[in-house]
C-alpha positions in Angstrom: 0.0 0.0 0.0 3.0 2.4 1.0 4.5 1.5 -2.9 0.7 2.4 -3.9 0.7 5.5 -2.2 4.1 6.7 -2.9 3.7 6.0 -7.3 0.6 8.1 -6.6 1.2 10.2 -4.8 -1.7 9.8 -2.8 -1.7 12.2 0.8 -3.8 12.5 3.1 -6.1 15.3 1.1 -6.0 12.8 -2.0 -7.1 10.2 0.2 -10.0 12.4 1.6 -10.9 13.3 -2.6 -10.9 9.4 -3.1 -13.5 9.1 -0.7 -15.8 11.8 -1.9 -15.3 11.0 -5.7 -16.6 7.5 -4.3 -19.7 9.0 -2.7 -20.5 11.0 -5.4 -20.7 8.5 -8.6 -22.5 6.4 -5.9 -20.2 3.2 -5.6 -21.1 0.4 -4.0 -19.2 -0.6 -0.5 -18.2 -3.9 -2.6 -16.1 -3.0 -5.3 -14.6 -4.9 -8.1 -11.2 -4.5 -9.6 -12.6 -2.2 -12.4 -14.3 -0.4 -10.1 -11.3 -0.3 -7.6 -9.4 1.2 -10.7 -12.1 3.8 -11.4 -12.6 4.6 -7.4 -8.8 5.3 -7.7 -8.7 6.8 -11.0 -5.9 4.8 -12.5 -5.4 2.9 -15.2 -4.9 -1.1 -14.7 -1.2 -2.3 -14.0 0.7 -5.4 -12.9 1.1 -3.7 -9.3 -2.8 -2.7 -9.2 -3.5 -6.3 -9.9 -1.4 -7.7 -7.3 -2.8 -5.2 -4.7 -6.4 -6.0 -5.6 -5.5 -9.7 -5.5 -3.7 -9.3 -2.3 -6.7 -7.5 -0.5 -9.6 -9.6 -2.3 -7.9 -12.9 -2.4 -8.7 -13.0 -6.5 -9.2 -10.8 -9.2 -12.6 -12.1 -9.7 -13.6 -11.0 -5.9 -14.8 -8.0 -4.4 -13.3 -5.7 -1.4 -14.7 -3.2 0.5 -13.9 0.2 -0.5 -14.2 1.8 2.9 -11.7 -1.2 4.2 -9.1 0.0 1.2 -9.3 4.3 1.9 -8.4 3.1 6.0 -5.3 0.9 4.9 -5.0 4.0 2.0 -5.0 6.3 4.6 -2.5 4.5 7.1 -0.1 4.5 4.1 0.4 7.6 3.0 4.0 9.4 3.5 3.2 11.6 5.9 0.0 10.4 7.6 -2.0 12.6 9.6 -2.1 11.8 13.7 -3.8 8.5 14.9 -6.9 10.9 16.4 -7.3 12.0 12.7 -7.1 8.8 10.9 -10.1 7.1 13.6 -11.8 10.0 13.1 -11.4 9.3 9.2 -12.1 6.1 9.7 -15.5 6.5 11.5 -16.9 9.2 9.2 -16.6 7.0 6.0 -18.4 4.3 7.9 -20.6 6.6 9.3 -22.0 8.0 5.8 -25.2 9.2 7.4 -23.9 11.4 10.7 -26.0 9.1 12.8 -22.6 9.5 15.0 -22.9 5.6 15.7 -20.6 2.5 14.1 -21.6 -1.0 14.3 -19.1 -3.2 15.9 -18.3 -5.1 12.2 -17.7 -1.3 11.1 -15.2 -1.4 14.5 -13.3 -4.7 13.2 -13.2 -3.1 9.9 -11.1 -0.2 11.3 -9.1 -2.4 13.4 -8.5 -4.7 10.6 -7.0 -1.6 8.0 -5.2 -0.5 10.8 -3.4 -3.5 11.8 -3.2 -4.2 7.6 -5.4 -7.8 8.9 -5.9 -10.4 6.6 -9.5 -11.3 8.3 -11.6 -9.3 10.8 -10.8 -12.6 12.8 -7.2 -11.4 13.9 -8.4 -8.0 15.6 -11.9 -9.3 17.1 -10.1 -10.1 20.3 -9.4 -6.2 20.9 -12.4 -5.4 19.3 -14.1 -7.0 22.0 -11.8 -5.5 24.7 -12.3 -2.2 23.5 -15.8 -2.8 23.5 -16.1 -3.8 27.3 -15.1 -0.1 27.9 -17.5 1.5 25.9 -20.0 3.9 28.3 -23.1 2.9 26.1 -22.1 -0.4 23.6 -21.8 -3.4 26.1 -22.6 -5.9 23.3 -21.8 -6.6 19.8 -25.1 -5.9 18.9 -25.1 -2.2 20.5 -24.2 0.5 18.1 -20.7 2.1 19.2 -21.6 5.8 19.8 -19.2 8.6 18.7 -18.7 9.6 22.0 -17.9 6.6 22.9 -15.5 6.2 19.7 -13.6 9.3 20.5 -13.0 8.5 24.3 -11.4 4.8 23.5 -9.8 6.7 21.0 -7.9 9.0 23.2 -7.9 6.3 26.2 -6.5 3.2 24.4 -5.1 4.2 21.2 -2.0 1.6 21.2 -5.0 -1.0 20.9 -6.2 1.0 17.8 -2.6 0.8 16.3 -0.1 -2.0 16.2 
């Protein structure tokens, strides 16, 4: 993804455009490898392949878009601060400012953060981060943005590897 970034030239402000060039020709959150070439706005390449593959598992799959702008966005040269990238993070998977995240939109951020194969490898601290969550005591509560931004700033070497 760094490579990716870097031939690019993809900063955190490009990263942001990505997303909102993705809201507004309405892509779905499962995107194929075309799409995953238009969503970027790139034409297709040996390296672009091997990223899609390496993220989908085949060319033929899908990935989630939201999943790619996180790893995207933990990539870049310069990154902006671990606040801003959660912050990021929750907005795109918060598209309708209900200021709440399931906890599968949780494992997703852990997953881009800690570059996870599977949301498998990360549940574990989604879990524990959930436990300490004022409002969202099960997996089936929706993790409010207060609630976000507090484990956030309280535990944010569990957010990052």
């Amino acid at each position: 993804m760094k490579e990716l970034c870097t031939k690019y030239r993809y900063d955190s402000k490009g990263i942001r455009e990505i997303y909102k060039y993705g809201v507004d020709i309405n892509l779905p959150n499962k995107i194929n490898f075309k799409q995953f070439l238009r969503l970027l706005r790139v034409d297709e390449s040996p390296q672009l392949r091997l990223i899609f593959e390496g993220l989908a598992g085949s060319i033929t799959t899908t990935i989630d878009h939201r999943l790619l702008l996180i790893l995207l966005m933990n990539s870049v040269v310069s990154p902006p601060s671990r606040l801003e990238r959660l912050q990021f993070s929750f907005d795109i998977l918060d598209p309708e400012e209900n200021r709440m995240i399931t906890f599968d939109d949780l494992l997703m951020i852990l997953q881009g953060n800690y570059f996870a194969v599977t949301t498998k490898e990360v549940e574990a601290k989604a879990k524990l981060l959930l436990r300490e969550t004022a409002n969202s005591k099960s997996v089936d509560d929706p993790i409010l943005l207060e609630d976000f931004q507090t484990l956030s700033n309280k535990f944010q070497g569990l957010f990052f590897p």
